[in-house]
C-alpha positions, -999 to 999 in steps of 0.1 A, spaced: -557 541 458 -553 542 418 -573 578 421 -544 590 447 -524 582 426 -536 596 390 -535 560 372 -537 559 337 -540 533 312 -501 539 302 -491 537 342 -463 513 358 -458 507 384 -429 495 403 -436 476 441 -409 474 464 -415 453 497 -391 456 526 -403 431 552 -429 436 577 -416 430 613 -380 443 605 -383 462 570 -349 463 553 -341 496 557 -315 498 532 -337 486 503 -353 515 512 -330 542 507 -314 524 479 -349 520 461 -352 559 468 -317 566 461 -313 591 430 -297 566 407 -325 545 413 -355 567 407 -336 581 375 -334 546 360 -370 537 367 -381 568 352 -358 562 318 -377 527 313 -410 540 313 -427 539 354 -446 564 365 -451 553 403 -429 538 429 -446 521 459 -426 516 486 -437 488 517 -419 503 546 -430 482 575 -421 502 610 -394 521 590 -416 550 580 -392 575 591 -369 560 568 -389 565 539 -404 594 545 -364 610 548 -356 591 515 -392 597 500 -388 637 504 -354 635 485 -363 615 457 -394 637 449 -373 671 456 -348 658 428 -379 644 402 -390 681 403 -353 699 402 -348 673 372 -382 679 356 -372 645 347 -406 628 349 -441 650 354 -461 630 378 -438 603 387 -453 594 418 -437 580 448 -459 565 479 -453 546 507 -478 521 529 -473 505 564 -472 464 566 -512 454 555 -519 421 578 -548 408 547 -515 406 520 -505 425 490 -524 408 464 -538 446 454 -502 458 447 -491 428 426 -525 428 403 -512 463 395 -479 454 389 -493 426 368 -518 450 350 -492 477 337 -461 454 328 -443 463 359 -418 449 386 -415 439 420 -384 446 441 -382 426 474 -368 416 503 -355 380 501 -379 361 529 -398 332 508 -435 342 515 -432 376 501 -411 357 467 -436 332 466 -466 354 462 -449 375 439 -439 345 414 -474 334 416 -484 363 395 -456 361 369 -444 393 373 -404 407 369 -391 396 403 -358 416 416 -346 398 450 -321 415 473 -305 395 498 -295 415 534 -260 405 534 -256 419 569 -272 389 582 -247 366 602 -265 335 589 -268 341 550 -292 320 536 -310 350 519 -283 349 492 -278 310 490 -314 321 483 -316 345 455 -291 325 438 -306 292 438 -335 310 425 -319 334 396 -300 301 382 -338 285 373 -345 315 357 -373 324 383 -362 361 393 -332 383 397 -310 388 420 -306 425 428 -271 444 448 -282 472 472 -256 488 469 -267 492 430 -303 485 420 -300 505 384 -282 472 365 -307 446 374 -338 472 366 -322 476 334 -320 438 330 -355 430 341 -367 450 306 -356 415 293 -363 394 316 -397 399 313 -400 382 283 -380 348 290 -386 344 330 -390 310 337 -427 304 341 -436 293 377 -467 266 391 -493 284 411 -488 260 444 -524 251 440 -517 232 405 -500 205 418 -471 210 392 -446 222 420 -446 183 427 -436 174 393 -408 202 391 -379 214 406 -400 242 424 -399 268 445 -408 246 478 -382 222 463 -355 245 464 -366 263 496 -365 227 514 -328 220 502 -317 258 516 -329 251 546 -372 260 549 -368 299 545 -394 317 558 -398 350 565 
């Protein structure tokens, strides 16, 4: 994958995860959105790797126009964006690379794919569906931005909170691996997951 994908010692890479059974389509095109790619590429990544789930023809439609306006732009020589289907044995490959060149991870909000992101104590951007009738996915984020764990991210607007997780790098709250027993001596994750109801994805 990191030969696809011409990976360098100075590569970062941002990880977006939409959601396997029903990706979030719109974290999609927003990730791929101009505006988006534009401010990735001004704070240093070099490759965007989109999970798209089933929506493959959504990213492939948003895909083609983000790379058609890196190369009109010249903005960024080689900044690379892929895409992969849902991968049933987890993405502990994508984080470690997220984790090895100082980048971030945008997701969707369902708790296992936050949970094994925070494990690896990377810059976490959450973005709540706020087209769900029931929206715990915000109540969510939230809770979760307010102990300093991640950000929450608008998608309508991802370029603000990419900006802000330059900073947030450096003061994110740290989190207990769940095999450390500390999540029972802290305010954790699970903690605040059981008093929003038990999300899960």
């Amino acid at each position: 994958m990191t030969d696809t994908w011409k990976w360098i010692a100075d590569s970062k890479l941002c990880f977006v995860t939409t959601g396997a059974t029903a990706p979030f389509t719109e974290l999609i095109e927003s990730v791929l959105g101009l505006s988006t790619i534009d401010t990735l590429i001004q704070n240093g990544y070099t490759h965007l790797l989109v999970q798209y789930g089933t929506a493959k023809d959504v990213f492939e439609r948003s895909a083609a126009a983000g790379r058609s306006h890196v190369e009109q732009t010249g903005s960024a020589l080689g900044f690379i964006i892929d895409g992969i289907d849902f991968n049933p044995e987890g993405l502990r490959t994508q984080f470690m690379l997220v984790q090895r060149s100082n980048g971030l991870v945008v997701s969707h909000a369902g708790s296992g794919s936050i949970l094994e992101a925070l494990r690896y104590q990377i810059p976490l951007i959450v973005v709540p569906n706020t087209s769900l009738l029931d929206n715990h996915q915000e109540e969510l984020a939230v809770a979760m931005e307010r102990s300093g764990y991640l950000l929450r991210g608008d998608v309508k607007n991802l370029t603000p909170t990419i900006q802000k997780s330059e900073g947030f790098r450096v003061k994110m709250s740290q989190f207990p691996p769940i095999t450390s027993g500390k999540h029972r001596e802290t305010k954790s994750f699970a903690a605040i997951m059981d008093e929003t109801l038990g999300f899960i994805d």
